[in-house]
N, C-alpha and C positions, 0 to 999 in steps of 0.2 A: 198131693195136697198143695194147696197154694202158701206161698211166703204169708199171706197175710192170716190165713186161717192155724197154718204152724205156728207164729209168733202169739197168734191168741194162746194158744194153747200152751206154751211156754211160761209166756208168760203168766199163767194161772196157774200152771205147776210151781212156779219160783216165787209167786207170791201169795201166800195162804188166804191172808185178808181178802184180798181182791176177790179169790177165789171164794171165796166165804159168802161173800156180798151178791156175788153172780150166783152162786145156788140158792141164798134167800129169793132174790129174785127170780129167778125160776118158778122157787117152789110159789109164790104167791101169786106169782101170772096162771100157772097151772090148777089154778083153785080158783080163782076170777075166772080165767076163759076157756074153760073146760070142754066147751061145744065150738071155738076159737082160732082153729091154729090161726089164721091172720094175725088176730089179737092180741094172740100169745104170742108168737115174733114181731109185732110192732111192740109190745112192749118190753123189749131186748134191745132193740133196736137202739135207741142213745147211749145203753152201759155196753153194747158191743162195741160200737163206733168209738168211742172215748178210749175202752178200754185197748183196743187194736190201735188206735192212733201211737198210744205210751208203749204199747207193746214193739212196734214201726222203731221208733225211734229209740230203744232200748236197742234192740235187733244192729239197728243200723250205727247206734254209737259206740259199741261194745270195740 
């Protein structure tokens, strides 16, 4: 796995909230775009981005 895909994942384990926010979202992309996957990962796609960004820099500030 890549640094940036491990630190998402880290960081979703160490932060519940986050984590919390990113399964809502999930689950209501997967109800919207159910015939979708593009759709359903473009709409991931700003709360991955953001959340990997903090994830980056947590990683790398530690």
């Amino acid at each position: 796995m890549s640094r940036p895909l491990l630190s998402f994942r880290d960081y979703l384990c160490h932060n519940p909230e986050v984590s919390k926010d990113y399964v809502e979202l999930k689950s209501e992309l997967a109800k919207k775009c159910s015939n979708g996957i593009e759709r359903y990962g473009d709409g991931k796609d700003d709360f991955v981005k953001r959340v990997e960004k903090q994830a980056l820099i947590c990683h790398w500030t530690r």
